[in-house]
Structures are given as structure tokens and as C-alpha cells.
C-alpha positions as CSV (number, residue, x, y, z in Angstrom):
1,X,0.0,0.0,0.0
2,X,1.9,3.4,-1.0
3,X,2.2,6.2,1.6
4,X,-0.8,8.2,0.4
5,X,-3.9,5.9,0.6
6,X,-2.4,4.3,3.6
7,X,-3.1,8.2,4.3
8,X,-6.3,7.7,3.9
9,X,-7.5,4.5,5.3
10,X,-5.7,5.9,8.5
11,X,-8.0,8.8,8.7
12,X,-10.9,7.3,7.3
13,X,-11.1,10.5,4.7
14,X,-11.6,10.4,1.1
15,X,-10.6,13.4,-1.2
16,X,-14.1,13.0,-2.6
17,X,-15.5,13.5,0.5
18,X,-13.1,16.2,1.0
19,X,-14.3,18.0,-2.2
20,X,-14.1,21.4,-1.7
21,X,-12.6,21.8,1.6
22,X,-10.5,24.8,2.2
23,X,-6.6,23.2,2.9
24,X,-3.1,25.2,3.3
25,X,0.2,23.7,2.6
26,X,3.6,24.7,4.8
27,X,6.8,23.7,4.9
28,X,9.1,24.0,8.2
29,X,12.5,23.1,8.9
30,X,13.5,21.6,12.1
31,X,15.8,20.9,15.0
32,X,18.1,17.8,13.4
33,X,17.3,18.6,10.2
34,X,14.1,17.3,9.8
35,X,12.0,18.9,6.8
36,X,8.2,19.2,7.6
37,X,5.1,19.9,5.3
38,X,1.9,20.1,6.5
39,X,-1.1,19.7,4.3
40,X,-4.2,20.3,6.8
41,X,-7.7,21.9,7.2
42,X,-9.7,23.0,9.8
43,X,-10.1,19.9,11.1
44,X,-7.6,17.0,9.9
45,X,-4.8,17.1,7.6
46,X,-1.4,15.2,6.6
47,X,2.3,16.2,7.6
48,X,5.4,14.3,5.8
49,X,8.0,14.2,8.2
50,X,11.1,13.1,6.9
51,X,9.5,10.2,4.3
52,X,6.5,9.6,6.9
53,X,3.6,10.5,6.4
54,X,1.3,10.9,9.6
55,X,-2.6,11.8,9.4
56,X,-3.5,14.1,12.0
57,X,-6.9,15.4,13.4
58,X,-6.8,18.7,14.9
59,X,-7.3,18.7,18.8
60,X,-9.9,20.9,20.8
61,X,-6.7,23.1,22.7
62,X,-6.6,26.8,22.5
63,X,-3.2,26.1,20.4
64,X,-3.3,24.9,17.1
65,X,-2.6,21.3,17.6
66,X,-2.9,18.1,15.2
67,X,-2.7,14.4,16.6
68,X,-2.1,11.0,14.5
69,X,-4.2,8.3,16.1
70,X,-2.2,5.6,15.4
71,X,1.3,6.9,17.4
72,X,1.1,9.7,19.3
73,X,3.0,12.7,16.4
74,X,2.2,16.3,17.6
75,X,2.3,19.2,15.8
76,X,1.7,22.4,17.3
77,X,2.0,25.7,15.4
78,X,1.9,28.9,16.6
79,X,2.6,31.9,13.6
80,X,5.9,31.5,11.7
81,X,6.7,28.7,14.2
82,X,5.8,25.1,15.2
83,X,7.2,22.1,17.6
84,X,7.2,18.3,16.5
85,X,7.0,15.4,18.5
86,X,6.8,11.6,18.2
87,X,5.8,9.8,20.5
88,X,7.6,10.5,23.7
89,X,10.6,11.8,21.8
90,X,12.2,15.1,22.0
91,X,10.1,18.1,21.2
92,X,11.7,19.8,17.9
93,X,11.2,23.3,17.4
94,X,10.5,24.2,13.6
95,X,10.8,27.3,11.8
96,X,8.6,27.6,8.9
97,X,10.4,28.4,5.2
98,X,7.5,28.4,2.7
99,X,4.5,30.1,4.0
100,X,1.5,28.7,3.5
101,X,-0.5,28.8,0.4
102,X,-4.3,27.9,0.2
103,X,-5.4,25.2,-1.9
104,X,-8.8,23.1,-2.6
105,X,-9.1,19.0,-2.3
């Protein structure tokens, strides 16, 4: 199964379904030299970190926070930067390089 429907049957999304929604795309750089970009709505989204990619839901927290429910991945973004964390793993600060630019599904 390639990395982008197994995408999908993680978050139980289809971009049919998703037809229409309002998305934004970002690219940070992190601590380590991991690259990030987040593709995400509203609600859910996708980030590729490193060659992973994680789907995320976004979490009800004044901060803008997005959870994989698989493993525990947290991204948290808060204006030109953002923190990463797997699991129980270091927290990475980010530092966003390619601002985000709106797109449709």
C-alpha cells in the first residue's frame, strides 16, 4: 500500500468527500534537520516528516494542535513557528520556510 492511501485508510477521509474543503500547505524546517510539510484543514490534515507521512486530526486546545491516532505525532503551530514530537521523543522546534498557500481537495 503506497504512503498516500495508507493516508487515507488511517484517517478514514476520502478526497471525494473532502471536495471542496478549504486546505493550506507549509513547509518548516526543524531541529536535526528534519524537513516538515503540513497539508491540513480546519479539522484534519497530513504532515510528511522526513519520508513519513502521519494523518492528523486537529485537537480541541486553544493552540493549534494536530494528533495522528495511530502513534502519538504532535504538531503544534503557533505563527511563523511550530514544535514536532513523536511519541515520547524530544520536542523539535520548527521554523517555517515556505508560508502557507491555500489550496482546494
Amino acid at each position: 500500500m503506497n504512503r498516500p492511501l495508507l493516508w487515507l485508510a488511517l484517517a478514514g477521509l476520502s478526497f471525494a468527500a473532502c471536495s471542496g474543503v478549504q486546505a493550506s500547505s507549509a513547509r518548516y524546517h526543524c531541529e536535526g534537520g528534519l524537513v516538515l510539510q503540513a497539508d491540513l484543514t480546519p479539522r484534519a490534515g497530513r504532515v510528511l516528516a522526513g519520508q513519513t507521512w502521519w494523518a492528523v486530526k486537529r485537537l480541541r486546545e486553544p493552540a493549534v494542535r494536530y494528533r495522528d491516532d495511530k502513534k502519538i505525532v504532535t504538531l503544534a503551530m503557533m505563527g511563523r513557528r511550530a514544535t514536532w514530537q513523536e511519541g515520547n521523543g524530544p520536542v523539535l522546534n520548527c521554523e517555517l520556510v515556505q508560508p502557507d498557500f491555500p489550496h482546494k481537495f
